[in-house]
Backbone as a ProteinNet text record, in pm:
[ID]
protein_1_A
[PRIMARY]
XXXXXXXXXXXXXXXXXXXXXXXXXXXXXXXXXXXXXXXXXXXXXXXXXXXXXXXXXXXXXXXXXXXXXXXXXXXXXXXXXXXXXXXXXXXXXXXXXXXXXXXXXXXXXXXXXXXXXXXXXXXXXXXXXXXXXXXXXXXXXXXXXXXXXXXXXXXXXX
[TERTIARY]
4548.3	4569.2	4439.3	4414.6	4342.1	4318.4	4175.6	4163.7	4216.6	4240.4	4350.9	4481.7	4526	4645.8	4652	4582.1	4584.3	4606.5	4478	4444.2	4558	4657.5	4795.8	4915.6	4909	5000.9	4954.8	4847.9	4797	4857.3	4897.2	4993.1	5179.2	5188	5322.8	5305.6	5191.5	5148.2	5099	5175.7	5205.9	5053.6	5025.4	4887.3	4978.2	4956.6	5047.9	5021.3	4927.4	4905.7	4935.9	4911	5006	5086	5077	5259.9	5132.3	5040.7	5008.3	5003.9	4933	4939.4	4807	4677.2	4624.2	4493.6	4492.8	4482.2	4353.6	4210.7	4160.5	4065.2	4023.7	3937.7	3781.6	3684.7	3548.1	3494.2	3346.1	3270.2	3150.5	3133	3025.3	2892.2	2758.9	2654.5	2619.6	2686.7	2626.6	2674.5	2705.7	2795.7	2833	2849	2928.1	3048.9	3141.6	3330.1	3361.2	3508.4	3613.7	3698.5	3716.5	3800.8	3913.4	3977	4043.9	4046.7	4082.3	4067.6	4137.8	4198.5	4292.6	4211.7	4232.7	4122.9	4207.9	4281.8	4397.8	4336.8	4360.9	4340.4	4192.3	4145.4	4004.8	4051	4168.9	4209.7	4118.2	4074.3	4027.4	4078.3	4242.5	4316.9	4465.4	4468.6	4582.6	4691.2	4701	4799.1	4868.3	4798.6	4835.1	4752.3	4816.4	4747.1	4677.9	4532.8	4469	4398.4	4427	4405.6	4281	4146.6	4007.5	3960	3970.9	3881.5	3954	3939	4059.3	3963.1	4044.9	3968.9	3903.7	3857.1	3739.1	3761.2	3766.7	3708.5	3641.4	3679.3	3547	3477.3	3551.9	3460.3	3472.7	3386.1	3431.1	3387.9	3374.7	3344.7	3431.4	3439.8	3500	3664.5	3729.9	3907.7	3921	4069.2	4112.3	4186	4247.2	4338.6	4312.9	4345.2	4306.2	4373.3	4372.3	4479.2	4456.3	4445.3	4451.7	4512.1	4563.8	4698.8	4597.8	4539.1	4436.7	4449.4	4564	4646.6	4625.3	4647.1	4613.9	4457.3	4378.3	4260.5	4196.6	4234.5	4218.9	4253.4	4385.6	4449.2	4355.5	4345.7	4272.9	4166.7	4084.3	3924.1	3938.3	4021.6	4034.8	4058.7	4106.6	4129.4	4044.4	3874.6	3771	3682.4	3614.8	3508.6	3378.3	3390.6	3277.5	3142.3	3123.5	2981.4	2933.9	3036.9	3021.4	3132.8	3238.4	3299.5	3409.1	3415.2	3532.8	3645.1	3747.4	3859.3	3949.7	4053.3	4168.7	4218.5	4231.8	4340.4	4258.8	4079.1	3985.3	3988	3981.1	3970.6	4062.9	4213.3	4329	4287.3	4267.3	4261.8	4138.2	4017.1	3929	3964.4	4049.8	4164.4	4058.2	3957.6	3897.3	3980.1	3980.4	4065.1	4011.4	4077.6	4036.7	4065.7	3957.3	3997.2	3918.8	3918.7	3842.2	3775.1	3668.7	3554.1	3515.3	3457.7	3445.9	3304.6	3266.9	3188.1	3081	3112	3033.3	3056.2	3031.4	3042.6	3032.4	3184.2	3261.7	3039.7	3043.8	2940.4	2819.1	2809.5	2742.1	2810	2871	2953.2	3048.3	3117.3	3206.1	3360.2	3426.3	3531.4	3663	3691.7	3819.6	3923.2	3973.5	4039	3924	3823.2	3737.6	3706	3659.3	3685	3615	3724.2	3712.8	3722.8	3639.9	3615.4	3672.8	3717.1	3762.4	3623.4	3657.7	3563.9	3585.1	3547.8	3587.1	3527.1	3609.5	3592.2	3448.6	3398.6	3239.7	3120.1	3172.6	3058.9	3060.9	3207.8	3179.5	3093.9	3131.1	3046	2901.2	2874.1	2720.1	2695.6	2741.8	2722.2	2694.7	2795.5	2761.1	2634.5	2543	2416.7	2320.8	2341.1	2269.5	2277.2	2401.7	2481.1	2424.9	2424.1	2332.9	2167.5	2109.6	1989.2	1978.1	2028.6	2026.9	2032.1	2128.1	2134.8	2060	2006.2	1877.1	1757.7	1705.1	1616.7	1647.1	1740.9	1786.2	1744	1810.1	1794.4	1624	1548.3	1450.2	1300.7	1381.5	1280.8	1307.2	1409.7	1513.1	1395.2	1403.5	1326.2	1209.6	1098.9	982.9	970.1	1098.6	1057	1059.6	1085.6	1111.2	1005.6	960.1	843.3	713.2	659.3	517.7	534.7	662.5	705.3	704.6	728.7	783.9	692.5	570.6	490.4	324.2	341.2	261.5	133.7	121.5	21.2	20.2	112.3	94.5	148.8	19.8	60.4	72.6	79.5	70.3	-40.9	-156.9	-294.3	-347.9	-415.8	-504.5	-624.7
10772.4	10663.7	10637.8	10598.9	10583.8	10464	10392.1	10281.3	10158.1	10245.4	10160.9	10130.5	10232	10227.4	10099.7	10109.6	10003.1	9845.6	9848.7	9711.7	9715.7	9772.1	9726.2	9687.4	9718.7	9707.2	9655.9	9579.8	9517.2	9374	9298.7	9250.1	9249.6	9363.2	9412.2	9477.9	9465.8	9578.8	9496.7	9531.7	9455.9	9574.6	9441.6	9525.5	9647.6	9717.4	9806.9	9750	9698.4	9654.6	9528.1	9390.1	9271.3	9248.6	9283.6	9249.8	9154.9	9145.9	9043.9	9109	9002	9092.9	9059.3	9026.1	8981.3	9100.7	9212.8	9306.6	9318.5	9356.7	9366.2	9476.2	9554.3	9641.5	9626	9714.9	9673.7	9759.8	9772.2	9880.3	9869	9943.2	9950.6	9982.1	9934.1	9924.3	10050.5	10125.9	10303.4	10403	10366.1	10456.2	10458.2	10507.1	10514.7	10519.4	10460.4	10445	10312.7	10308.4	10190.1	10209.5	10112.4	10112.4	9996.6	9983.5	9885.4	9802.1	9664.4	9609.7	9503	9427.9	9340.6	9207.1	9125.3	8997.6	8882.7	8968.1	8860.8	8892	9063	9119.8	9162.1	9233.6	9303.1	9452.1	9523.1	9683.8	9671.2	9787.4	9925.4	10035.5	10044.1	10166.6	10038.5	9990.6	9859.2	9942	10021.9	10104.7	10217.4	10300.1	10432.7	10458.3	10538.7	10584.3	10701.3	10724.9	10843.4	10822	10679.6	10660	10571.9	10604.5	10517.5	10493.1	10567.3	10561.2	10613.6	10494	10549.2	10626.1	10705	10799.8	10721	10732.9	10674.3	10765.6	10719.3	10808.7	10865.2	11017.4	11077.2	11148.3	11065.6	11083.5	11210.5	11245.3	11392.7	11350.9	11248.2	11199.2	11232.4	11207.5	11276.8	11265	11382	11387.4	11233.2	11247.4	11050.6	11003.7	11150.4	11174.1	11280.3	11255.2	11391.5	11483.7	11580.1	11697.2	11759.6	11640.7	11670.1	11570.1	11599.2	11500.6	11478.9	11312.5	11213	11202.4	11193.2	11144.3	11218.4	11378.7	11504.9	11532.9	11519.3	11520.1	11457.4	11298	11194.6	11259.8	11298.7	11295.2	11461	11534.5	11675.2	11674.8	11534.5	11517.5	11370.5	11385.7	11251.6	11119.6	11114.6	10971.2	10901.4	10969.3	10836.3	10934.1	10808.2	10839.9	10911.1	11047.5	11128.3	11072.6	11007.2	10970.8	10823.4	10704.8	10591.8	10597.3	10646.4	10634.4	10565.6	10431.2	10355.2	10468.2	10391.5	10432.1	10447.2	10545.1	10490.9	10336.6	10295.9	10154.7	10050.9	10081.6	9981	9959.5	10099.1	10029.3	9992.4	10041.4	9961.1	9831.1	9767.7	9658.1	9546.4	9665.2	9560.8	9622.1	9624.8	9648	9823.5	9843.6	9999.2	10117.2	10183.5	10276.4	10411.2	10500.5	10600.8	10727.7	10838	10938.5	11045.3	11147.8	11321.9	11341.7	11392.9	11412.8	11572.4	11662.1	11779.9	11860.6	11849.5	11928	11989.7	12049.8	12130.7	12058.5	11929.3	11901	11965.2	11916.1	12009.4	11999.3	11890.9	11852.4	11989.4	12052.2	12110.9	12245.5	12342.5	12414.8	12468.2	12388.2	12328.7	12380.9	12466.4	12458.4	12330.3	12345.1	12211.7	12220.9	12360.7	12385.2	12357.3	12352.6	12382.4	12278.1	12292.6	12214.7	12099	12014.4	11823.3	11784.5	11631.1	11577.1	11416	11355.1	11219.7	11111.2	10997.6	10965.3	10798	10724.2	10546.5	10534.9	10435.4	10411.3	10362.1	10267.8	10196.3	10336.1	10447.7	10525.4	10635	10631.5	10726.7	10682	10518.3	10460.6	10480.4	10490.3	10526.3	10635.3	10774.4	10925.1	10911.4	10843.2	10896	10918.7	10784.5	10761.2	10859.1	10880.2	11007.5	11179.3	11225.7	11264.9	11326.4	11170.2	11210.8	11220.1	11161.1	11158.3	11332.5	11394.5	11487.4	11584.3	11568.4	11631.9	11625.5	11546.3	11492.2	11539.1	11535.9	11639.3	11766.7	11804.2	12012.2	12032.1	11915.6	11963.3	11950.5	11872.7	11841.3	11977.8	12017	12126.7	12232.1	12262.2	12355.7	12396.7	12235.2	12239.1	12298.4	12239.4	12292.8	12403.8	12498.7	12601.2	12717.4	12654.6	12734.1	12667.2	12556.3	12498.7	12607.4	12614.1	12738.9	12851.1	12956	13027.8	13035.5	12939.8	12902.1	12866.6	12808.7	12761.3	12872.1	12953.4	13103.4	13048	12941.4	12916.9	12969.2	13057.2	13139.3	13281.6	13390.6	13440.3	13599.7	13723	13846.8	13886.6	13850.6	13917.1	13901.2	14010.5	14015	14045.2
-1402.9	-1495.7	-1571.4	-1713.2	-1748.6	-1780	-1796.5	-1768.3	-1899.3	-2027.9	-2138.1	-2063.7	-2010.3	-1946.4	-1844.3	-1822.2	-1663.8	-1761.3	-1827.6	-1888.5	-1979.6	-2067.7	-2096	-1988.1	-1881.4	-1791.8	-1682.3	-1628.1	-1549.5	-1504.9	-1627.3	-1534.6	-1490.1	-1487.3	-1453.6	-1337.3	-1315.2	-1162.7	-1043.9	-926.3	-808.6	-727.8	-628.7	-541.6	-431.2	-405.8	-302.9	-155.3	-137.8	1.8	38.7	-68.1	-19.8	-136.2	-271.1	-344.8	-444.3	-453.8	-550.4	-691.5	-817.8	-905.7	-974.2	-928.5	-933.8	-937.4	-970	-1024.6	-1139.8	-1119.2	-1237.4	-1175.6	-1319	-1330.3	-1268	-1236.8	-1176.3	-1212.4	-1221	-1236.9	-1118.5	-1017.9	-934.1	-972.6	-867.2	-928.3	-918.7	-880.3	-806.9	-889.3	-1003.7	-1106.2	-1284	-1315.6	-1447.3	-1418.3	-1354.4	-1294.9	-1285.1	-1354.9	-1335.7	-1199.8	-1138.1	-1022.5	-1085.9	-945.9	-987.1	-872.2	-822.8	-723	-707.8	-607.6	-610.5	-561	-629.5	-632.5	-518.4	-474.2	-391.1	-172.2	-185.3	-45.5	-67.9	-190.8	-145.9	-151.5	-209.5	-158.3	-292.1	-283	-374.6	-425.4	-369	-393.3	-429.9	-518.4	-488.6	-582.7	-649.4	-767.7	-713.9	-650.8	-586.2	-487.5	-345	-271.3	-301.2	-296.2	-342.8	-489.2	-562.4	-683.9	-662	-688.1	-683.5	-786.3	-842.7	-999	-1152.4	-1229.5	-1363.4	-1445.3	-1519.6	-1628.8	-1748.4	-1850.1	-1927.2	-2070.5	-2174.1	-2255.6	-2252.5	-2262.6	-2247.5	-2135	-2092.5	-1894.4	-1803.1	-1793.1	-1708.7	-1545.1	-1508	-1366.8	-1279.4	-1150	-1052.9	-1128.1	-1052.2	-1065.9	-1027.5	-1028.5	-1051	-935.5	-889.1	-827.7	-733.4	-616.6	-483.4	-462	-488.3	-491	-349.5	-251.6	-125.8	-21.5	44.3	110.7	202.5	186	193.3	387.1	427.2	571.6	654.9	577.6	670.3	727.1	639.3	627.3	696.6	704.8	849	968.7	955.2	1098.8	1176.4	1067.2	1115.2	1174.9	1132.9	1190.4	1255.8	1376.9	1456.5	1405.2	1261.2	1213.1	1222.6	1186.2	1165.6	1056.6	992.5	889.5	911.5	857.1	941.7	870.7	823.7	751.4	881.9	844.8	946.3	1090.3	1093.5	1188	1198.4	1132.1	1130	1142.5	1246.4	1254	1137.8	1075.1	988.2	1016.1	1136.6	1150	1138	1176.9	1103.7	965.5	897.7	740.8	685.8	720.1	681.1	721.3	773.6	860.9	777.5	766	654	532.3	483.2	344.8	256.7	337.2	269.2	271	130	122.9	230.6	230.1	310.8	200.7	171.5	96.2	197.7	84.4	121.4	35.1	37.7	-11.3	68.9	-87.5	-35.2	24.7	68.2	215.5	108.9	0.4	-153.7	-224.4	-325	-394.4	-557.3	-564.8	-717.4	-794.1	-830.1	-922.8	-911.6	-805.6	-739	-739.4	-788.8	-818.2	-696.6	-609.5	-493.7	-601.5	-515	-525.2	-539	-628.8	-598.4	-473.7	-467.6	-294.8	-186	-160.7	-90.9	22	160.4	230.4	225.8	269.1	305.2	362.7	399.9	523.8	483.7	605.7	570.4	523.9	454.5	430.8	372.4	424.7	393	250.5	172.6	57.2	33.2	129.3	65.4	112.5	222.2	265.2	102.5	51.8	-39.9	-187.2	-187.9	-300	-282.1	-127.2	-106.8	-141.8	-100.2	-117.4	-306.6	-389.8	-513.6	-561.1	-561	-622	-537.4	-419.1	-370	-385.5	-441.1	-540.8	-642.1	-713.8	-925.3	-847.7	-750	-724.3	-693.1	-634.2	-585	-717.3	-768.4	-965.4	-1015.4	-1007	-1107.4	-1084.4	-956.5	-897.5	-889.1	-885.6	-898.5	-1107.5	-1155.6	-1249.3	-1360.6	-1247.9	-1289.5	-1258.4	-1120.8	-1104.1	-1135	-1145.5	-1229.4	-1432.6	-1443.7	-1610.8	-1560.7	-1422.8	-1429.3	-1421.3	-1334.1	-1314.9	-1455.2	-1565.2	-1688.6	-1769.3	-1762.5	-1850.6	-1861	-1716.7	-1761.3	-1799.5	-1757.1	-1882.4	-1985.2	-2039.7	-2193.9	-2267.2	-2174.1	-2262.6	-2216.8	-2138.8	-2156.3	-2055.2	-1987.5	-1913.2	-1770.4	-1741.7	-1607	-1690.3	-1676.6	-1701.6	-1595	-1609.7	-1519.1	-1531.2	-1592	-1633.7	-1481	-1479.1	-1340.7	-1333.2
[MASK]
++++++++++++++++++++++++++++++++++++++++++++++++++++++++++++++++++++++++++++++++++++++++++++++++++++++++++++++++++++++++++++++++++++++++++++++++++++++++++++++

C-alpha cells in the first residue's frame, strides 16, 4: 500500500487487532519510512499482517510486504525473537508486530529468497540505523580506496 493510498482511505480502515479506526500514519526517528499505527492499541502492523511500512514516492526502501510466510519463520526458530528473545505470545501481548528479516541483507546484495530469521518489530527498527551506518561506512571506504588512485599519490615507482 502506498502511503497516498492509506491517507485517502484511512478512515474507512478498521485496526486488525482491536476493530478501532483510529489509524494514522508515523515516521520513525531511525529512518526515511512511513508506518502506520493505531493510536487506540499501539499495533504497528494494524492494516495487514506482514504490512510495516507503506511505499513513498519514489522510495526504493525496504519491500512493503514479506514474501515470506512471517508464522513459519517464527514457528521454525522456536517462536522467539532471535535478536531480543521475546516470545511470539509476548509481543502479541505487548501489541509488537513480529516479521523476518534476512540473515544477508537485500541492501547488501542478499538475495530476496534468501535465508530469514524471526525478528520483533521494535528490535528490527533498531537493526535499520545500524544497517545505513554499516552502508555508509562500506561505501565510504569503498571511495577511499579509489581516491589515491585517482588522484596518482601512491604510486608503483620503486
Amino acid at each position: 500500500m502506498r502511503l497516498m493510498d492509506f491517507e485517502a482511505q484511512r478512515d474507512k480502515m478498521e485496526c486488525r487487532r482491536c476493530g478501532s479506526t483510529s489509524l494514522e500514519s508515523y515516521k520513525p526517528n531511525n529512518g526515511n519510512h512511513v508506518g502506520v499505527r493505531c493510536t487506540a492499541c499501539g499495533c504497528k502492523d494494524p492494516i495487514e499482517q506482514g504490512v510495516w511500512w507503506l511505499a513513498q514516492d519514489g522510495s526504493r526502501e525496504h519491500l512493503r510486504k514479506s514474501k515470506h510466510n512471517v508464522a513459519e519463520v517464527w514457528q521454525r526458530w522456536g517462536n522467539h525473537c532471535a535478536f531480543c528473545g521475546k516470545s511470539g505470545s509476548l509481543c502479541e501481548r505487548l501489541g509488537i508486530s513480529r516479521q523476518a528479516q534476512h540473515v544477508y541483507p537485500i541492501m547488501f546484495g542478499g538475495a530476496e529468497d534468501g535465508p530469514v530469521i524471526p525478528i520483533c518489530a521494535r528490535c528490527q527498527e533498531m537493526t535499520r540505523p545500524l544497517l545505513l551506518e554499516t552502508r555508509s561506512i562500506s561505501d565510504a571506504l569503498a571511495e577511499l580506496d579509489v581516491k589515491p588512485k585517482a588522484n596518482g599519490l601512491f604510486s608503483d615507482r620503486r
